[in-house]
Every structure is written in C-alpha cells, then in structure tokens.
C-alpha positions, -999 to +999 in steps of 0.1 A: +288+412+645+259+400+665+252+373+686+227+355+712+249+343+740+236+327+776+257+344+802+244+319+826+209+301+835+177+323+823+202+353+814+201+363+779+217+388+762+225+401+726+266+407+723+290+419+696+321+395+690+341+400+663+333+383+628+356+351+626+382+344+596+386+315+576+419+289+583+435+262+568+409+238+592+379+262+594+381+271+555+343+277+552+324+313+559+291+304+568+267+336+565+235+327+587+199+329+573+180+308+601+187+292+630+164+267+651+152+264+688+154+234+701+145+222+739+180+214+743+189+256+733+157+257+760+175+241+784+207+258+780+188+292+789+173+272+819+201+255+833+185+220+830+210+213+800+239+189+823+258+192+792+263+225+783+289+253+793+287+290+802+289+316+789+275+300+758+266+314+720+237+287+715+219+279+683+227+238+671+202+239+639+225+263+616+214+270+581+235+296+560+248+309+528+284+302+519+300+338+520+340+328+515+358+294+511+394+291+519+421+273+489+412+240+477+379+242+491+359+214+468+326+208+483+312+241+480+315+273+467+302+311+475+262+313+472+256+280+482+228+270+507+245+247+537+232+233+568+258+229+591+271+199+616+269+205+650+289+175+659+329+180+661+349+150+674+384+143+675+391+114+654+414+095+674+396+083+704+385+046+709+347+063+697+359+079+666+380+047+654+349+025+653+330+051+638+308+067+664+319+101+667+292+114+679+303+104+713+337+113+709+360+113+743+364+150+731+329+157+721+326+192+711+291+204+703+286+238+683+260+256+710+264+235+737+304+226+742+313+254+719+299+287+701+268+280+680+247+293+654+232+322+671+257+348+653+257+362+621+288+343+605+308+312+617+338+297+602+338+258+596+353+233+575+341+222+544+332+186+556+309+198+580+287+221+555+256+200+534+244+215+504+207+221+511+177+207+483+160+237+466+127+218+479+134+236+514+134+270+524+158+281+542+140+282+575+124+246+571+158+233+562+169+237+600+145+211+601+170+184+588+189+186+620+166+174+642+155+146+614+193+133+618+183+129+655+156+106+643+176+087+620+202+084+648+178+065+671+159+046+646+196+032+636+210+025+670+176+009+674+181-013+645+146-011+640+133-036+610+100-039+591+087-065+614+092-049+645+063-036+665+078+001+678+065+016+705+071+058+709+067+072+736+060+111+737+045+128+702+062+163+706+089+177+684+113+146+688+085+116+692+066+130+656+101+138+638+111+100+649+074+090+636+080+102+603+115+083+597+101+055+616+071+049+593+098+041+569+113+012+580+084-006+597+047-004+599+033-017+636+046+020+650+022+027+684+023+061+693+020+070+734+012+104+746-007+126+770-027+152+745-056+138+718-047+162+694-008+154+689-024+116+691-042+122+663-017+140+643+001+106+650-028+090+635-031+109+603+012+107+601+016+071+603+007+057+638-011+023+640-020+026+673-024+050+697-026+052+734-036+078+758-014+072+785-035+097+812-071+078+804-052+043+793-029+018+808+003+020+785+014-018+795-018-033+789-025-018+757+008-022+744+003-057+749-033-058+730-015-041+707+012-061+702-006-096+706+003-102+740+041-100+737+048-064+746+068-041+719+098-053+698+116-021+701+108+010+725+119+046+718+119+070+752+113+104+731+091+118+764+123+113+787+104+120+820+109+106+852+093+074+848+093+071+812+121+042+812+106+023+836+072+024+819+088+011+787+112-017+802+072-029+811+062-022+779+088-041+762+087-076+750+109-107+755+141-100+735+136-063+729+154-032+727+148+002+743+158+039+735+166+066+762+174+095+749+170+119+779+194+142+791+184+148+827+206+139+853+177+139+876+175+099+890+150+075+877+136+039+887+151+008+868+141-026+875+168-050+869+146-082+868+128-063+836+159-059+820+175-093+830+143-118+829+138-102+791+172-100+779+165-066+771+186-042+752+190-007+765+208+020+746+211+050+746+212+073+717+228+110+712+228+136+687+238+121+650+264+100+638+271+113+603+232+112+593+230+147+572+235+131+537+206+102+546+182+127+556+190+150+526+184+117+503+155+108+520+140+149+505+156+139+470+143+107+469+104+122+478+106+103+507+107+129+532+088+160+537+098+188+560+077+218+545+056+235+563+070+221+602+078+256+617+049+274+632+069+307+642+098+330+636+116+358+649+146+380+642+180+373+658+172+406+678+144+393+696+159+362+705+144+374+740+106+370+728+113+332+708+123+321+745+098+338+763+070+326+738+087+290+738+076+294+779+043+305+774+033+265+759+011+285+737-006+253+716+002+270+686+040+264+686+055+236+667+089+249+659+101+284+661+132+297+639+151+326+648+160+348+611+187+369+603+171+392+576+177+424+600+214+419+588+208+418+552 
C-alpha cells in the first residue's frame, strides 16, 4: 500500500509498506478516507518539530472506514465511520495512573513518535476508534481532532463563566480554542496581528479584540478587563515573546496556557509570575477529549462544517506542503483524500 513518509527534514516521499494485519491488541482495520495537515505534520517535514522521529509516516488527524474487526470486537463494526486517537500511552506510569495519559512517560504519538495516518490502512484497537456523526463529512470530521486540542486547554485552564480569557493568536488553534471557549465563558478577548482573522474573531464570539501590531496588548487588556489584567491567558501564537507578553497581560491570581512546542529559548520574568501568584501550565495534545467534542456536534453545540478550505490526493501530498508554504490567504485547513485508492 501507499504511504507519505518524511525521510528526514523537507524530504518527502511517497513509499509502499506492506498493508498491516489485525491482532489480538490492534483488532481494528481502519481504511483511510481523509487525513488532515496540521503545523505540527508542517513541522515534521521542516524539522522544527523537537518531538518527532525520522524516518516518519505523518498524518495525526485520521478519519476512516472500518474495513475488518478482530473477535469480540464491540464498539464497532465493518462500514463504520471512525476518527481515530493519536494518543497511545502506556497505562502504568505515574501520568497514566492519575489519569493524564496524554503525557505518558512512554508517550507514543501516531505521526510523530510512531507511524501515522498518511497510508491507506492502519491497524488499531477498538478503544481508540470514535464513531463519527452523520452531520460531518468525512473530510470535515478530521476537524474533531484539533477541537480535542481546544477542549484540552480550555480544561487544563479550568476556565469558568466569569473568567475574562485572553487568546492570543487567531489562526487554526487560537479560532478552534475560540469556538469551545465561547462555551464556557463570555469576556473572551481575542489578540492577533491580521484584521481580517480579528474580525472573524468578532463575528465567532470575541468580545474584544486587539491588534497587537497597531495596539498595546497590556494596556488594552487591562481596559478590557477593568484594570485587573485577564483571568486566564491562552498562548495559541507560541512565538518568541508570546509568554512573556501574557505573564504582563495576566491578572493577580491568574492562569496561563503555553502550548508551544519550540525548543528555541524565551524570556520569563519571575517577579510576574511570583508577585501574581500566577499559574503556568502547560497543555499537550488531548486527554481522552474525542467523545466531548463528538457530544458537543450531537448536542448542536458545535459546528465544524465547512472549516477546510483545500484538498488533495494522498499522491500529491508534495503540493498540500508546498501550497501550505506558499501562506496563500486562502488556506484554512487542507485535507489530504484517499479517493485515488477506491
């Protein structure tokens, strides 16, 4: 079968492995239909991904038909449409046995720490596969994944209806986080660079928001907040400075969100963090968060129709990345398809 694997840093190539088998622990055959790029699979092809591994079958965002399903498989049967996990952990680390997986001592993530989604079958186990709502196409479905990256922070956040959030960065992850955010609370600033994606903010939820290249972000955080500064800050731009601009940002008592993967260093003030008794966390990937973002659709409460802007077949996995580097305004999410199998 076919697959997208990154030999190494900005080398690309279509392979053939051999199509895997179902096993008493991987006892689900997952036949792909649409795969997502993310910047992290962008970062894998560029290098700038600290976590990943070469060579590497990419691909995270994994939506599929069940093909075959191994004895006293339960959850799911042949025909059914599944999103798939891309968190495996252990289940016996000090993590896993207070529940957070999702930084296992033995982290394993499909596309990054292990084969992904970029191939035309893969073999998991019936836990990991989520029966998708008939509301979703398949290619918006891979849509859900990043969503449970949104629900993740939000969470770890604990963010409440009286908080006054501050996001910072309204791209892919800052406007997914918007959407579950709006949910929970209603003071939700929005901080960003381009007018446009501010006022897609705006229209999606946003309260407030700030220009941060013709504005000062501290000062009108603080207008916007009544002089006390935000109650909880989310770091969705992850730049160089981003964390140190929201430790500013931040009010007495509050709690701040870095979600950046860059090993790159960064300024951090201790008397910000100390003189405020501020909270820093840090949040990755999802922590069992597929069945709340699938309720959230069922419920009417979430939307994800209509999110991606492009596609492309498996085969021309080459021209998703090199249109992904082109910044062409036009791109919101592009989904690689698997229709040249079929």
């Amino acid at each position: 079968m076919k697959a997208v694997q990154i030999i190494q840093p900005n080398e690309l190539k279509i392979i053939d492995v051999e199509k895997p088998v179902i096993d008493e622990k991987n006892n689900v055959l997952v036949k792909m239909t649409a795969a997502g790029i993310c910047g992290s699979d962008v970062g894998i092809y560029h290098g700038t991904n600290a976590a990943a591994t070469y060579p590497r079958i990419i691909g995270h965002e994994m939506v599929g038909r069940v093909a075959e399903v191994g004895p006293g498989v339960t959850q799911v049967k042949a025909g059914d449409r599944v999103i798939v996990n891309q968190v495996t952990s252990c289940g016996h680390c000090y993590p896993c046995r207070i529940g957070r997986g999702n930084v296992c001592d033995s982290l394993a993530v499909r596309g990054v720490h292990i084969d992904g989604g970029y191939r035309e079958f893969l073999a998991v186990p019936e836990s990991d596969c989520y029966l998708l709502p008939d509301s979703l196409s398949d290619k918006d479905a891979v849509m859900i994944e990043p969503t449970t990256i949104a629900i993740q922070s939000c969470t770890r956040a604990e963010l409440k209806k009286d908080d006054m959030l501050l996001i910072y960065g309204s791209g892919a992850l800052g406007s997914t986080i918007l959407k579950i955010a709006r949910l929970m609370c209603d003071h939700i600033i929005v901080a960003d660079i381009v007018d446009d994606k501010l006022e897609a903010a705006k229209a999606n939820g946003a309260k407030y928001t700030i220009n941060v290249m013709k504005e000062d972000l501290v000062e009108k955080v603080k207008e916007y907040t009544e002089g006390h500064g935000s109650t909880v800050s989310i770091d969705s731009a992850c730049t160089k400075d981003s964390l140190i601009q929201l430790l500013k940002a931040t009010g007495n008592a509050g709690r701040v969100m870095t979600m950046g993967f860059s090993v790159a260093g960064t300024e951090v003030n201790q008397f910000l963090i100390t003189s405020k008794e501020l909270d820093v966390r840090g949040s990755r990937l999802q922590n069992k968060m597929f069945g709340k973002a699938i309720q959230l659709i069922h419920e009417g409460k979430l939307d994800l129709n209509g999110a991606v802007s492009h596609t492309f077949p498996l085969l021309k996995a080459q021209e998703a990345f090199d249109f992904v580097d082109s910044h062409d305004p036009s791109i919101r999410k592009i989904v690689l398809t698997f229709d040249c199998f079929e």
